[in-house]
Structures are given as C-alpha cells and as structure tokens.
C-alpha positions as CSV (number, residue, x, y, z in Angstrom):
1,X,92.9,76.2,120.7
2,X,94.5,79.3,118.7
3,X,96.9,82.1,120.6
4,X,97.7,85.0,119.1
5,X,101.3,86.0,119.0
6,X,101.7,88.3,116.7
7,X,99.6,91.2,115.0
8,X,101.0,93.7,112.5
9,X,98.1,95.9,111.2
10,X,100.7,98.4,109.0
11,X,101.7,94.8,107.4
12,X,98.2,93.5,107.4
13,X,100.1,90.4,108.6
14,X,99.0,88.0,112.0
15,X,100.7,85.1,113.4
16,X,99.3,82.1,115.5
17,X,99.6,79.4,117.4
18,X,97.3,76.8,116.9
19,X,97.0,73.7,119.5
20,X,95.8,70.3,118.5
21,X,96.1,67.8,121.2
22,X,100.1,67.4,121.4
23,X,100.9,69.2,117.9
24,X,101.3,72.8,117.9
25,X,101.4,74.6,114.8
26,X,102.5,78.3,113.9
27,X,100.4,79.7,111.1
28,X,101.1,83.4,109.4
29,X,98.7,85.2,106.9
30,X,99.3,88.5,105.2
31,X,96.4,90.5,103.9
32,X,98.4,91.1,100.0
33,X,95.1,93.2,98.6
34,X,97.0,96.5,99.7
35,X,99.6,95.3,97.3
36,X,98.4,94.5,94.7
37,X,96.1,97.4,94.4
38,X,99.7,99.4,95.0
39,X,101.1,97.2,92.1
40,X,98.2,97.6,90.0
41,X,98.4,102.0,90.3
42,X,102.2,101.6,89.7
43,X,101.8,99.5,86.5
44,X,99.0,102.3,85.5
45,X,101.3,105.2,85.5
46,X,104.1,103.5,84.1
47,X,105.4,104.5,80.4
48,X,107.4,102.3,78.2
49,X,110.4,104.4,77.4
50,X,110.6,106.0,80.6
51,X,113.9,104.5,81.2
52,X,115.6,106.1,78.1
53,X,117.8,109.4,78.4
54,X,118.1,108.7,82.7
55,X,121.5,107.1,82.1
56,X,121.2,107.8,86.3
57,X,118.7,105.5,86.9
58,X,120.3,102.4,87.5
59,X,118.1,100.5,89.0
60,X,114.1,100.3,88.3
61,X,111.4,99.0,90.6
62,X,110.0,96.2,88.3
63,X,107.5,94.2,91.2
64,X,106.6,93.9,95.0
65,X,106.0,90.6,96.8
66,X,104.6,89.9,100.0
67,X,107.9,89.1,102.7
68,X,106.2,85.6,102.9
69,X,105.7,84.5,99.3
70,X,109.0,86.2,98.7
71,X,110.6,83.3,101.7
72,X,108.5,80.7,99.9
73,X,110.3,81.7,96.6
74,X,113.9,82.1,98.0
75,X,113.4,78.8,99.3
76,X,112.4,77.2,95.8
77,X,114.2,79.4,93.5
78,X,116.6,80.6,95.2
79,X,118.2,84.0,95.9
80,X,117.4,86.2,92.9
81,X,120.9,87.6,92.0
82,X,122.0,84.1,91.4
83,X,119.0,82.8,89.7
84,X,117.7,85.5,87.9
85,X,116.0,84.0,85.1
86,X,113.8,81.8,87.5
87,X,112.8,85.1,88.8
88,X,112.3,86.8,85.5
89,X,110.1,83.3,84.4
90,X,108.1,83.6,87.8
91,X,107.7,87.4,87.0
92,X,107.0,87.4,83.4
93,X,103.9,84.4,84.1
94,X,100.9,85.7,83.2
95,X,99.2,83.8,86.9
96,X,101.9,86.3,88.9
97,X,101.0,89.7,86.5
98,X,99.3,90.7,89.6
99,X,103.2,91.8,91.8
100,X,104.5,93.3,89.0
101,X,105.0,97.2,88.8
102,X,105.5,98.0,85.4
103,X,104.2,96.7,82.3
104,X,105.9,94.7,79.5
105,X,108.3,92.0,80.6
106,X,111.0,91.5,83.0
C-alpha cells in the first residue's frame, strides 16, 4: 500500500509511504528535468571572461543540484567548504556536466 504525504508541484518533488507487510518505507522523487534544462540555458549564455573587470563580483554561480542529490553528496563528500576539491572533481566529471551553469571547469 503507498500513502502520500507529501506533494510539492513548484519542486516537482513527492514523498511516500510505502507499506509492505510490517516494513514501512519513505520514498522521495524530484522531477530534476526543470533543472537541467535551467542549467543547460545558463551554460548557453555564459561567456568566458565574463568575470574579468567585475572586481565586485565575488562570488559566481558555477552549478545547481537537486536538494536531494545535494544530501546524498554532503553525506559522501562532505560539506563543500571543507572539501572542495571533491566537489570541484564531482563537478568537473564529464557524467555530472549536466548541473553545471557555466562552461569550462570548476
């Protein structure tokens, strides 16, 4: 038997309860084809260079990740400010080109 407990159609995300006999198991998707398209326009209309001469510009968007792959990775790689050249490996792997934001490298 499966009971609904949570739908977020902004998200695209839904949560579950599923019941087998005595086990009870909580399953969450997240529709990511909304981001990645996102990603994918983002990468599009970004320039190399575009950094240079914005000595404001601190900080760059460089990739978004769904909120449950991005648990899944704290979880293995930990927090990215103190592991940030897992992250920038995991980023920079041609399989995971798809969250990135901009071109080039991380």
């Amino acid at each position: 038997m499966k009971l609904p407990l949570l739908r977020d159609k902004a998200a695209g995300t839904k949560t579950d309860m599923h019941f087998d006999g005595d086990d009870m198991t909580i399953v969450s998707e997240q529709r990511v084809d909304n981001i990645l398209d996102h990603n994918k326009r983002q990468a599009n209309d970004w320039k190399a260079g575009s950094q240079i001469g914005h000595t404001q510009r601190h900080h760059q968007k460089v990739a978004e990740i769904p909120a449950g792959l991005y648990y899944e990775l704290v979880a293995k790689l930990g927090e990215p400010k103190h592991n940030l050249a897992a992250w920038r490996r995991w980023l920079n792997d041609a399989d995971n080109r798809f969250f990135r934001s901009t071109g080039g490298t991380v």
